[in-house]
C-alpha beads as a LAMMPS data file, in Angstrom:
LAMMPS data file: protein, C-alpha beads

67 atoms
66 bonds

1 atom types
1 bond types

-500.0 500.0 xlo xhi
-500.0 500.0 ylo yhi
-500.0 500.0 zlo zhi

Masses

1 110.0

Atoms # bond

1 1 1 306.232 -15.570 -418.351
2 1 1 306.963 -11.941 -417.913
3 1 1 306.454 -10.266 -414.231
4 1 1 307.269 -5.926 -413.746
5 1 1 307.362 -4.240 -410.638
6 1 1 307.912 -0.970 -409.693
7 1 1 308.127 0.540 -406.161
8 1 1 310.373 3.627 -406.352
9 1 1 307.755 6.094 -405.510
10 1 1 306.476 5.868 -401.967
11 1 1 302.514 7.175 -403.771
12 1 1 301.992 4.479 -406.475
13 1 1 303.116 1.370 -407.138
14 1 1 302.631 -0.780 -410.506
15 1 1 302.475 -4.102 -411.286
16 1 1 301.774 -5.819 -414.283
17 1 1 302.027 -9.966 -415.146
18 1 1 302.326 -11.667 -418.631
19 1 1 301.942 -15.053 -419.767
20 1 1 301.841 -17.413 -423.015
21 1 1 301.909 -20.940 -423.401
22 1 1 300.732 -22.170 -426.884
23 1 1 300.900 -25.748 -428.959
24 1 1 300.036 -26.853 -431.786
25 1 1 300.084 -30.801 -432.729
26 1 1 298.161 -32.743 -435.472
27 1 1 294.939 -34.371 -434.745
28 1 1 292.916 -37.676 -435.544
29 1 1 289.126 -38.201 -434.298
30 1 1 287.606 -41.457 -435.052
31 1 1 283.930 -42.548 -433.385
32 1 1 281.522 -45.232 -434.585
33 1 1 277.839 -45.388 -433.320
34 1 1 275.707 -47.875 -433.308
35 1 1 271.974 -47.719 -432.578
36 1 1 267.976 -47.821 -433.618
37 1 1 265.541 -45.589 -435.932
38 1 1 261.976 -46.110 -436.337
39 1 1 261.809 -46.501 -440.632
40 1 1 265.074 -48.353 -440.254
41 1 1 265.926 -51.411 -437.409
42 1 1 269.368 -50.646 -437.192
43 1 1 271.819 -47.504 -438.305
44 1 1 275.467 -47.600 -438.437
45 1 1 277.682 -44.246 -438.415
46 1 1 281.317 -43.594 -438.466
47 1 1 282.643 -39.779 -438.016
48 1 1 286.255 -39.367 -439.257
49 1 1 287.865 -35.991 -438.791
50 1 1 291.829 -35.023 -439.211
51 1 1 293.982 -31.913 -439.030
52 1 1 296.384 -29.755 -437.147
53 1 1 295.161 -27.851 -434.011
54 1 1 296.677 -24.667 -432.463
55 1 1 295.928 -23.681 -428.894
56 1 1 297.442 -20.380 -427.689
57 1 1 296.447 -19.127 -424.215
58 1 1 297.113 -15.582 -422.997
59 1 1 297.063 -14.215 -420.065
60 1 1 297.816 -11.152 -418.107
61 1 1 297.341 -8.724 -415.866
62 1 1 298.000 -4.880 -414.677
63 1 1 297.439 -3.303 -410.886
64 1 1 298.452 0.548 -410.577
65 1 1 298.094 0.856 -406.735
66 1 1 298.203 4.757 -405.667
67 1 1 298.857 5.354 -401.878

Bonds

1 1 1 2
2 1 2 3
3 1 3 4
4 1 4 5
5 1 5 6
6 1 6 7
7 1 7 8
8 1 8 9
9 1 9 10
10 1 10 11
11 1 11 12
12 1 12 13
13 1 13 14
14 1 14 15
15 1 15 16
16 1 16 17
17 1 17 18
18 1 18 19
19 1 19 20
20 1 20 21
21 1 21 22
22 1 22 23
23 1 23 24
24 1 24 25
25 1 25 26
26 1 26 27
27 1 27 28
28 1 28 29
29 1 29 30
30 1 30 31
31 1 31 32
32 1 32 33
33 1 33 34
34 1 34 35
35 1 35 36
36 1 36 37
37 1 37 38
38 1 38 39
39 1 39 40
40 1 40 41
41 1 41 42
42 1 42 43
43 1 43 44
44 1 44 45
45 1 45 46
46 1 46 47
47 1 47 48
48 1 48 49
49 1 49 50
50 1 50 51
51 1 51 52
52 1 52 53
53 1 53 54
54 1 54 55
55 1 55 56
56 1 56 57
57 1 57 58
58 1 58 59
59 1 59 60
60 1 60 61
61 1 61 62
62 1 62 63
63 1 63 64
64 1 64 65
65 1 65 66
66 1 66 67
């Protein structure tokens, strides 16, 4: 987290905010569903997904304030 601020001038000021928080861990997603269809009386599925996830987040910000 980054935060500038300048107030030397008595016309302007400026202000400007930056942050970053990021991850990144491995993943497993396992579901199994059971229910009906009307050809078939009962239907089984399984969904398996793996990997690695990465989640940055940025945000910031910038206020010139003249006077």
């Amino acid at each position: 987290m980054v935060h500038l601020l300048t107030d030397k001038s008595r016309f302007y000021s400026v202000t400007g905010r930056f942050a970053y928080a990021g991850g990144s861990r491995d993943f497993i997603f396992n579901q199994n569903a059971i229910g009906t269809d009307r050809g078939d009386p009962s239907r089984t599925r399984q969904t398996y997904i793996y990997g690695s996830g990465r989640r940055p987040s940025l945000a910031s910000s910038l206020t010139i304030s003249l006077f």
